[in-house]
C-alpha positions as a printed NumPy array, in Angstrom:
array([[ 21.094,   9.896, -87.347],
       [ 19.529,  12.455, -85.013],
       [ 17.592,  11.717, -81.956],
       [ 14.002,  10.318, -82.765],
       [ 11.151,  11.886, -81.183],
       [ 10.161,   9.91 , -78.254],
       [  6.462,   8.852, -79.148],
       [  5.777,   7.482, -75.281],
       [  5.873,  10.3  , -72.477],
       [  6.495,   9.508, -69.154],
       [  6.043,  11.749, -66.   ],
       [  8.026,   9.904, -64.287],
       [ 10.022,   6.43 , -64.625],
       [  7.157,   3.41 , -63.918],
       [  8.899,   1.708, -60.543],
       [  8.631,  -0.56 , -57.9  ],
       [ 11.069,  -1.269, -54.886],
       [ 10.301,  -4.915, -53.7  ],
       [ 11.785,  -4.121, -50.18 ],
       [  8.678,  -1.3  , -49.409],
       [  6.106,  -2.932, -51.185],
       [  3.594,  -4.608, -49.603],
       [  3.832,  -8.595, -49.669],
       [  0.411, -10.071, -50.314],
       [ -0.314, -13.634, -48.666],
       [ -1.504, -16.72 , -51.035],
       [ -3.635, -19.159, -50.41 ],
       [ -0.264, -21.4  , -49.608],
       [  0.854, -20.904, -46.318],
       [  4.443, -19.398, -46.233],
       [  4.346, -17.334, -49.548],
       [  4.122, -14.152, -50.435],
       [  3.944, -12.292, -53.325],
       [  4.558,  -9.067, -54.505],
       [  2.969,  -8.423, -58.132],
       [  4.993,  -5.648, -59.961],
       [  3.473,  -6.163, -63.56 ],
       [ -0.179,  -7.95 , -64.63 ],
       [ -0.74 ,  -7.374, -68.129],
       [ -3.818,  -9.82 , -68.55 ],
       [ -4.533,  -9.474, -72.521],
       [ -0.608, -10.082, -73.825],
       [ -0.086, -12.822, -70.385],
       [  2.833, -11.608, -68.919],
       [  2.939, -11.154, -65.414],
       [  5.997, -10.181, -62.857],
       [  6.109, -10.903, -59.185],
       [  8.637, -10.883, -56.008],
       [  8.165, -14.278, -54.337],
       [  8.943, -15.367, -50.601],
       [  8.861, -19.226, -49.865],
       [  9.001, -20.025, -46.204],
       [ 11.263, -23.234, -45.773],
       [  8.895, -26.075, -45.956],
       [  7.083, -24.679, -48.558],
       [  5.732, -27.425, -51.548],
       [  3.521, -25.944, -54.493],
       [  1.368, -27.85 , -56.598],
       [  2.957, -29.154, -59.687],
       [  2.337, -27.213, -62.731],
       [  2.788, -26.702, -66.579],
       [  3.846, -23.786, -67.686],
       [  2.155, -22.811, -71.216],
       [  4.878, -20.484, -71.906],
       [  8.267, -19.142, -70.655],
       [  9.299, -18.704, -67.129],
       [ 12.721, -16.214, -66.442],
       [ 13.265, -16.931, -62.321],
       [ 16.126, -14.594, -60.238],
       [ 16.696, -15.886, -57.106],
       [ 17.812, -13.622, -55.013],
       [ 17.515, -15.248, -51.431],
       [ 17.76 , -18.586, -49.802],
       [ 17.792, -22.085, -52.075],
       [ 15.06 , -23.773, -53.309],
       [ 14.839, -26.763, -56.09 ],
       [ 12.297, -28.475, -58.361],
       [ 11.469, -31.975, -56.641],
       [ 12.194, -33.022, -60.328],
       [ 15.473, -31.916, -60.281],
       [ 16.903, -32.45 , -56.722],
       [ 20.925, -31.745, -58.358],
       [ 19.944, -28.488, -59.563],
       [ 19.191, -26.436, -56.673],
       [ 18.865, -22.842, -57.103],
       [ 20.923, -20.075, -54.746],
       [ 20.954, -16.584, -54.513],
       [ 22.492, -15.416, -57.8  ],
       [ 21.037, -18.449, -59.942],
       [ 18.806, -17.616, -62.665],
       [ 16.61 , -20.038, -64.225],
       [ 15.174, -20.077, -67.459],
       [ 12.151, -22.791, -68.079],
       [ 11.079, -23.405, -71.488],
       [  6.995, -23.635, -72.24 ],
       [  5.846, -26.935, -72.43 ],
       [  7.621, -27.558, -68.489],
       [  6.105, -29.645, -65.701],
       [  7.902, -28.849, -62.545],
       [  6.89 , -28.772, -58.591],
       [  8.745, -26.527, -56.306],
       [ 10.058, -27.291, -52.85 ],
       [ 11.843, -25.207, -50.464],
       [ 13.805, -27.434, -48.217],
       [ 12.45 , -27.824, -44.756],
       [ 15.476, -27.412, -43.067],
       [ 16.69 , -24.495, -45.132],
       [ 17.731, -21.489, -42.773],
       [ 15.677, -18.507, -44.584],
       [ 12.922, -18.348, -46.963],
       [ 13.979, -18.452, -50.856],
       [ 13.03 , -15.638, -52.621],
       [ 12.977, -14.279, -56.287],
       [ 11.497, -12.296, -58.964],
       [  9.719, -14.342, -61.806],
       [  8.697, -13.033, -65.498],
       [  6.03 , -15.554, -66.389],
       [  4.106, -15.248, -69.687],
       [  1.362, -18.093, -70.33 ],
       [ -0.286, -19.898, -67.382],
       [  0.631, -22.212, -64.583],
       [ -1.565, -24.859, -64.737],
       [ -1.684, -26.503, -61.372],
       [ -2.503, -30.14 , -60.254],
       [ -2.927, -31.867, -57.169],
       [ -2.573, -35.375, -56.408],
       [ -2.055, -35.469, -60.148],
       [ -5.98 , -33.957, -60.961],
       [ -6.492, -30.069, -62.093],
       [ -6.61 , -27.887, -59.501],
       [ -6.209, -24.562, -60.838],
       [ -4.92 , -22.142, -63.489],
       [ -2.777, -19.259, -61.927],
       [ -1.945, -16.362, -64.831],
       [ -1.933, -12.77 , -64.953],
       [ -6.001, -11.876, -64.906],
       [ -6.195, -14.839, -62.008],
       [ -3.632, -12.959, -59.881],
       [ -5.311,  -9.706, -60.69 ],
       [ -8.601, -10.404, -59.753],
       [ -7.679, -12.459, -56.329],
       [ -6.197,  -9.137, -55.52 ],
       [ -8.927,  -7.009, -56.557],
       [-11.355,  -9.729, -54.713],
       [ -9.182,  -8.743, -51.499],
       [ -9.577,  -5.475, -51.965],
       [-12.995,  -5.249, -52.555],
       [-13.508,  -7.439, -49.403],
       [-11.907,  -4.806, -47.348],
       [ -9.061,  -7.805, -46.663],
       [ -6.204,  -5.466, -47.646],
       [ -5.369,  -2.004, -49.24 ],
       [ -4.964,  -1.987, -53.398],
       [ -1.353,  -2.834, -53.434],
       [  0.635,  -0.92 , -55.832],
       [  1.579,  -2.606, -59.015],
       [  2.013,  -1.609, -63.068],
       [ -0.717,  -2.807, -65.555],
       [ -0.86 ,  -1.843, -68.978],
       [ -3.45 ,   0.244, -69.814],
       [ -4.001,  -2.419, -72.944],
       [ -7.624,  -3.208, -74.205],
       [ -8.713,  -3.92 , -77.469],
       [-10.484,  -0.62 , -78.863],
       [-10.787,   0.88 , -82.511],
       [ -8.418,   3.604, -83.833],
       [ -9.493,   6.9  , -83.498],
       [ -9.563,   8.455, -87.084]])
C-alpha cells in the first residue's frame, strides 16, 4: 500500500502549551481555566483546569463522557471520598454521572488537570438547576469578556464546523 494523499493540509501543527496560555477566571472563585478546544455543533470541549484548595463546584450531570488527567495536586468527588485523584490519575466518567467536586481545604497546592468533556454539565445548587456549562456556554462567556473589553481573545482551537450545503 503506498502513502495516501493527505486530504487535510496543515501549515503548521494546531497547538497549545497550557504553561503560556492565558488562564481565564470563572465565575467560582479559585478556578481557572484554560480552553484549548470548543467545538459547539459536535459538543466536545477541552480545557486546563486550576482548583484552588477549598474549592467546591456545583453538582452536576454529565450528558455524556468525561476523560479527566490530573496532573497537579489531589482533588475527589464528595461522592466518592476513597477515590481521590493525584497527579498521574486519570479518570474516566461515564454519561449519565452525577458527581460534585471538592478540592480539599487543607490541600497544599491547587489540583489541576486537563478534561475532554463531550455533552453538558448540568449544574444544580442546593439541589435546584442552576446552569448548563458546555462547549457554546464556555465560548460565548469568553467572547462576552472579550467584547466587554474584560480580557484579550485568549487563544484556543475551534473547528471551523457549520452546517452548509456542498458545493457542486
Amino acid at each position: 500500500m503506498t502513502l495516501p494523499e493527505a486530504t487535510t493540509h496543515q501549515d503548521r501543527l494546531l497547538t497549545l502549551n497550557v504553561e503560556t496560555a492565558p488562564r481565564l477566571p470563572t465565575e467560582v472563585p479559585g478556578v481557572t481555566i484554560t480552553p484549548l478546544f470548543l467545538d459547539r455543533e459536535n459538543g466536545v470541549w477541552v480545557l486546563y483546569g486550576c482548583f484552588a484548595p477549598g474549592t467546591v463546584l456545583p453538582t452536576h450531570f454529565h450528558t455524556g463522557t468525561v476523560h479527566f488527567y490530573t496532573t497537579k495536586g489531589r482533588w475527589n468527588y464528595v461522592e466518592y471520598p476513597g477515590d481521590p485523584q493525584t497527579a498521574g490519575s486519570y479518570l474516566y466518567e461515564p454519561g449519565g454521572s452525577i458527581h460534585t467536586f471538592s478540592v480539599p481545604a487543607e490541600a497544599s497546592e491547587a489540583a489541576e488537570g486537563i478534561m475532554v468533556v463531550h455533552g453538558a454539565n448540568i449544574n444544580f445548587v442546593g439541589g435546584e438547576y442552576h446552569s448548563i456549562m458546555d462547549a457554546g456556554a464556555i465560548e460565548a462567556a469568553i467572547l462576552g469578556a472579550v467584547q466587554a473589553g474584560m480580557m484579550p481573545m485568549p487563544r484556543y482551537i475551534r473547528p471551523r464546523g457549520g452546517a452548509e450545503f456542498s458545493v457542486g
